[in-house]
N, C-alpha and C positions, 0 to 999 in steps of 0.2 A: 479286295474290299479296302477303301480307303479310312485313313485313320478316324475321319469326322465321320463317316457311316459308322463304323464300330463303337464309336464314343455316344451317339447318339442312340444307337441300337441301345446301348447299354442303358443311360438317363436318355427315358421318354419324355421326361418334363424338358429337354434341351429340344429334343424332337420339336416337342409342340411352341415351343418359344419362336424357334426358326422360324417354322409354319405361319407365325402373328405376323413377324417381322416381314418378312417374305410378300405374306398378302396386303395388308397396310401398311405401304411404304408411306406413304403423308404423313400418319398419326404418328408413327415409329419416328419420322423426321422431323415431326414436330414434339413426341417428348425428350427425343433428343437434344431440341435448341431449349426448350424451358429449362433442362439438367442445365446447361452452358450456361444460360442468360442467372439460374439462381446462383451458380458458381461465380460466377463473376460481380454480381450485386453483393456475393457475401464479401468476396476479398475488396472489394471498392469501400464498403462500410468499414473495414479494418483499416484500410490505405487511409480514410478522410481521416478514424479515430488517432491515429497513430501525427498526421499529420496538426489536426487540432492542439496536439498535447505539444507538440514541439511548437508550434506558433503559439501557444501560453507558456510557454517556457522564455519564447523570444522574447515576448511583449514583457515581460516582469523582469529579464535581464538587462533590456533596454531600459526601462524607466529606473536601473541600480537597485532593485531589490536583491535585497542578499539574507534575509531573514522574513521568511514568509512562517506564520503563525497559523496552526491550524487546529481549533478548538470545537468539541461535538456540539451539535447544530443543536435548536430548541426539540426538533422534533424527536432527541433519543431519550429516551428515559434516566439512562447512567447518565454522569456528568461526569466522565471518563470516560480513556481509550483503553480497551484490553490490548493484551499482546498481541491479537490478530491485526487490529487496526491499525497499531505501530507497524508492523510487517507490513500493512499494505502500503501505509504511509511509505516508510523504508524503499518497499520496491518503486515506486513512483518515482521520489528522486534520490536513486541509490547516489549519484555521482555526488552529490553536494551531501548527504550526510542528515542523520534528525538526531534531535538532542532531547529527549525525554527531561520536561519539568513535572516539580511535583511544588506546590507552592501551599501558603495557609500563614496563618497570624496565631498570635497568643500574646502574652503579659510578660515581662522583662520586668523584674521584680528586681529592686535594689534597694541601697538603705533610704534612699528619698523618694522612694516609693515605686509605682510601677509606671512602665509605659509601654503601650502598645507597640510589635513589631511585627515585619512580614518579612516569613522565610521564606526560601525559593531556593530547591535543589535541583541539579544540575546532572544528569546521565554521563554526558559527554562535554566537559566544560571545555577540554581541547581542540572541541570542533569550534569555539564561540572566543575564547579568549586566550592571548599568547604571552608567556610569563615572561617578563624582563628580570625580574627579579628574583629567590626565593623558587619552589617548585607546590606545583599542586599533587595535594594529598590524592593517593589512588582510590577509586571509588569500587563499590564491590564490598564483601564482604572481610575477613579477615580479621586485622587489630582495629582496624578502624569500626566495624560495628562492634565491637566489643568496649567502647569506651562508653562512660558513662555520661550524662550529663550535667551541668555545674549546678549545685546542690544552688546558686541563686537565680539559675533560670528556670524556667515554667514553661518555658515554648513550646507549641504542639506544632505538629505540621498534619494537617489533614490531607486526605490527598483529591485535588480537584483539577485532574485532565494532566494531560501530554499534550505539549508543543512542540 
């Protein structure tokens, strides 16, 4: 007795599968081709996606875009990125880098009184500006959050998105 008699004697359901196969060669040969033709429509919708992102990639590099700004649309309710977003942001375009702002205003109080200011802090100031002079403070925690702020300013930084 041959190995496929024994294998089938064993799983009946294989038995009976053959037996479709067998007698409906057409329908069997035509769910064959829909599995191939759905296979193939998936990886083409992959192939265009993959190909779109890089021809927007092209077209922004061409016209010298080198800081592209990307701010949550009307339609989100937050008017912030959480860290999932930044990560997706991130994986998008790993090779150029994203710099996490957090920006907001307040009052600059001094002895001639006060004047409005707008702060804007910086994740990764290294990926955006190159010191000639002097070095920039490390960002992160450490001494630097531990310092206080100048008993004449008042500034708040609220925090409204990531670019």
């Amino acid at each position: 007795m041959s190995f496929l008699h024994r294998l089938l004697g064993r799983v009946p359901s294989l038995l009976i599968a053959r037996r479709n196969v067998t007698r409906a060669k057409v329908r069997s040969g035509l769910a064959v081709a829909a599995i191939v033709i759905g296979v193939v429509a998936i990886g083409a919708i992959g192939a265009g996606g993959a190909a779109f992102k890089q021809s927007q990639l092209a077209t922004l590099d061409d016209q010298g875009a080198t800081n592209v700004f990307v701010l949550p649309g009307v339609d989100r309710q937050e008017r912030t990125f959480d860290q999932t977003d930044l990560q997706r942001i991130e994986e998008t375009v790993a090779p150029a880098g994203v710099v996490a702002t957090r920006s907001g205003g307040g009052e600059l109080r001094t002895r001639d009184g006060t004047e409005p200011v707008s702060i804007t802090y910086l994740s990764a100031p290294r990926l955006i500006y190159t010191v000639e002079a002097g070095a920039i403070p490390p960002t992160g925690g450490g001494a630097q959050s531990s310092r206080r702020p100048s008993p004449r300013s008042t500034a708040s930084t609220p925090a409204t998105g990531f670019t």
